[in-house]
Structure formats: C-alpha cells, structure tokens
Phi, psi and omega in degrees: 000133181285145192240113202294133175294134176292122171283106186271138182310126170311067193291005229222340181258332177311155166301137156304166162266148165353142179252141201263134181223112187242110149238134185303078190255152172223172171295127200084343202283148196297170200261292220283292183332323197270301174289353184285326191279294179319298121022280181313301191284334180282009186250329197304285165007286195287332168280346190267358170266018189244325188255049160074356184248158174295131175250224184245149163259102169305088148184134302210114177238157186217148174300351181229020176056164199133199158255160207215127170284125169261221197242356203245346172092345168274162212257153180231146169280153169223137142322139165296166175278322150299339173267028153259085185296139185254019179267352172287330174299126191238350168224124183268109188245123191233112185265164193241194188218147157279011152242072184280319180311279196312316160305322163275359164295342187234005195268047188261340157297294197306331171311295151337322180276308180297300171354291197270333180258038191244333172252048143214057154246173191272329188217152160236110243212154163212155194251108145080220194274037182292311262243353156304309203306306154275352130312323161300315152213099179081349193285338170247042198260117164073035159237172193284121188198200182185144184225215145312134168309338182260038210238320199321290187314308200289323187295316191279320180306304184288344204231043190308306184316349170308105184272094185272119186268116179294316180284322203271149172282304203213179225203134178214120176232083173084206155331337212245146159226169177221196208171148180285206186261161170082255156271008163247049155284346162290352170263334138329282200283004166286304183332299190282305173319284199305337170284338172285286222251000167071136197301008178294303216261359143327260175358302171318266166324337163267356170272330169282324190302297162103048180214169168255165180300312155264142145273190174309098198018254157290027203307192195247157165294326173225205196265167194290304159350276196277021198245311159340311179242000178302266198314107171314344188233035113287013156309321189282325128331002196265336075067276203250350159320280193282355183268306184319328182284338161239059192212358189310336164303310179299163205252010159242118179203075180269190179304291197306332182286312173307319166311269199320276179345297186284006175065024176250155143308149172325276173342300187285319175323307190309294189288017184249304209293288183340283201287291187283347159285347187062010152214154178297163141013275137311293176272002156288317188327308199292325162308315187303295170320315201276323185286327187276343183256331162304303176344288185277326160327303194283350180226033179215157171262014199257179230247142156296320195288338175317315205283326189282339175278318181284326170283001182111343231232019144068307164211153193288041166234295177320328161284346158296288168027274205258333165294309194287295206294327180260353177224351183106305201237175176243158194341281177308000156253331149345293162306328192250000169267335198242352209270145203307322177229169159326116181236000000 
C-alpha cells in the first residue's frame, strides 16, 4: 500500500505582521504634528489590507501613559513607554510643539528614552520642532536635518553640530528624518508609506487624502518674501528686498548693483546681508527669481521661455535648471502639477 505524503500546513500564505509606528506625544505637543502623520499610515493600513497585506499598527505613547493635553487643548489617550518594547518598533515618530523652548526645560527622561530606543528601531523620524527632541539626543549630530523655519536660529544656538537644511520639506539622513513644520509630517509620512508599501498604494493615499504624493522635491518651506523679512534684524533690507522684487528683470542684479541700491560698499553689503538674512545675495536673487517664475507658471498663460525672460533668468534652460536644483521638476511639469487652471 502506498503511502500518502504528509500535508504540511501551507505557511507561505500567512500575512506579515504589521509594521509598528510609535509616536511619542507629551504635554503640549502639537495636534497636527501628531495626527497628519498617523492619517497617512491609517489610510496606507487600509490600502495594504483591501490588497490582502500588513499594513501599520498605530500607537501613541507618553512616558508616563494617559491623558496627554496637547497644545491646542485636546486631551489624547496615550500608552506608557515602558511598556514599550522598542526593538518591536519599526518607525519611531517624534511630533514637535510651538512651545518647544518650554518643553525641552523638562524633557530630560523622555530624551533619555529617545537616546536608547532609537537605536533599535528601523527608523526615527521627527515632525516640524520633534527634530529639537532629537537633536538633544545626540540623533542629529553633524547630520544633516530641517525643522520648522522659525525655529532654524533657535535650532543653531542650542544644537550647532545641527547641519540645518533651510529649504527642505524633510530630510533624510541615513535611518533618521526630520520634517519642516506642521503639515509637512504629512508629506514625510506619504515619503515612508512609498518606501514601505510602493507607489501604487502611496498613490491611493494621496487620492483619499486629497494631498500630493510629492511637493516638489526641495520646494522652500515659504515664499522668498517672507524668508526675507523673519528676522528683526533684516529689517534694514527690507527696503533693497522689495526693489530686487521689482527689478527681477534686469539680468544683473550682481553684489556691486545691489551694494549700490543699498548705499554700502560692496564687501560690507555682501557680509551684512549675509549675516542678517542668512543668505547671500546671489542666492536671495535667485530665490527671489524662483518665486516669481512659480506665480506665473501657476496663475498666467505666458510661454515658459516668456517667463524666464521676465523673471530675469535670461533662457529657459537656466530657469530648468535652477528648478531641478531647488524643486526637483522642471519648469513644465511644475505647471501641470500646480497651475490653477488649464492652460
């Protein structure tokens, strides 16, 4: 009699487990920071569970569990931290606060907690001024990183080894990220869905979202304008600002014209404007060029090469250019992701 082969349980079909997303809330901490992100992964969740796969387990811890006040006034349930193992963690989420000042005076356990558990996670992520919390520890030191803009001066005094990227929605340095302010930890955490679960169901989610799957690369967190004037003591620019803004035609607008317009000498013009603007010259010019050439893409009808011509920037390859390098796309896909109406 033959003897029938043993049927071993079909194994190869079970589901993966989850992948586990712990975010780290405290007193104050911001609502938005916190939920824009979460948002991502409960929608990511739901597309990798229609197609039969693990999506994310969502959940929200505080060091001592509970209810957690946010800065915004609603009270959140949270899980303790100890009862968090963290090599089970596979993305680490640090939401930031707008009392971020007051909040690293008491946070020196939770630091301490962030210390040790980041390095058994897969990833560490921070949303808007989270990326002070990790910088306290030790997680962004001589890296590269972006927090809220108004923060960028507060960031350099306390954190100097912080290589602060001005420009960036988010930032990826090895394991660790960071995020501008706010809304864009949603763009961050669109970032991490496509890296997990791949742009189809990225794609999904930003279509129930009603957001895009990218901005533009590097877009700038604000307009060059108002990057300009955040500082009280870029005042005194403000002035030779607004004239650069309505002079973007001439194709020179070097140190020495500017210097003149502002009545300094060169030299000190170049080393003033720098030190209070934080950027040279030249690269406000450029900003400045860049902002006015988005405008009119997105609200005009005129020819790209029109545009390139009318912001200053003399031929439309120098205005690709200068787009690939600060957003990623070139001028004409610019247009057809952002322009208000058909053109």
């Amino acid at each position: 009699m033959t003897k029938m082969p043993e049927i071993l349980p079909n194994t190869s079909s079970r589901r993966p487990r989850p992948k586990r997303v712990l975010f780290v809330a405290f007193p104050e901490v911001g609502l938005l920071d916190l939920t824009g992100a979460q948002t991502v992964f409960w929608a990511a969740t739901k597309a990798m569970e229609a197609r039969g796969l693990a999506g994310y387990e969502r959940c929200t811890a505080s060091l001592e569990g509970g209810p957690i006040r946010s800065a915004e006034g609603l009270v959140l349930h949270t899980d303790a931290l100890a009862g968090v193992r963290a090599s089970s963690v596979d993305t680490l989420i640090v939401p930031g606060s707008p009392y971020m000042a007051q909040v690293l005076d008491h946070a020196a356990l939770l630091v301490k907690w962030l210390r040790r558990a980041a390095g058994k996670t897969r990833r560490t992520a921070s949303v808007c001024s989270g990326a002070f919390l990790l910088a306290a520890a030790g997680l962004l030191d001589h890296k590269r990183a972006t927090t809220h803009w108004l923060m960028f001066d507060m960031m350099g005094q306390r954190f100097p080894s912080v290589q602060i990227d001005r420009d960036a929605i988010f930032v990826q340095q090895g394991a660790v990220w960071t995020s501008a302010g706010v809304t864009a930890g949603i763009d961050l955490a669109m970032a991490l869905v496509e890296t997990d679960c791949g742009h189809e169901v990225a794609m999904e989610v930003a279509r129930e979202l009603v957001v895009y799957l990218k901005r533009p690369g590097g877009q700038s967190q604000f307009s060059g304008m108002l990057q300009a004037q955040a500082e009280d003591s870029a005042a005194m620019f403000d002035e030779l600002n607004l004239w650069i803004a309505g002079n973007l035609q001439r194709p020179n607008l070097g140190v020495e014209q500017l210097a003149e317009q502002a009545r300094m000498s060169p030299r000190n013009f170049a080393r003033v404007y720098k030190q209070k603007t934080g950027r040279t010259p030249a690269k406000a010019v450029e900003l400045f060029r860049l902002e006015a050439a988005k405008r009119l893409l997105q609200d005009s009808t005129r020819n790209v090469d029109q545009i390139a011509m009318q912001c200053g920037f003399g031929a439309e390859e120098r205005m690709r250019v200068t787009f690939q390098r600060h957003l990623g796309v070139a001028p004409r896909d610019y247009r057809r992701r952002f322009a208000a109406r058909i053109i």
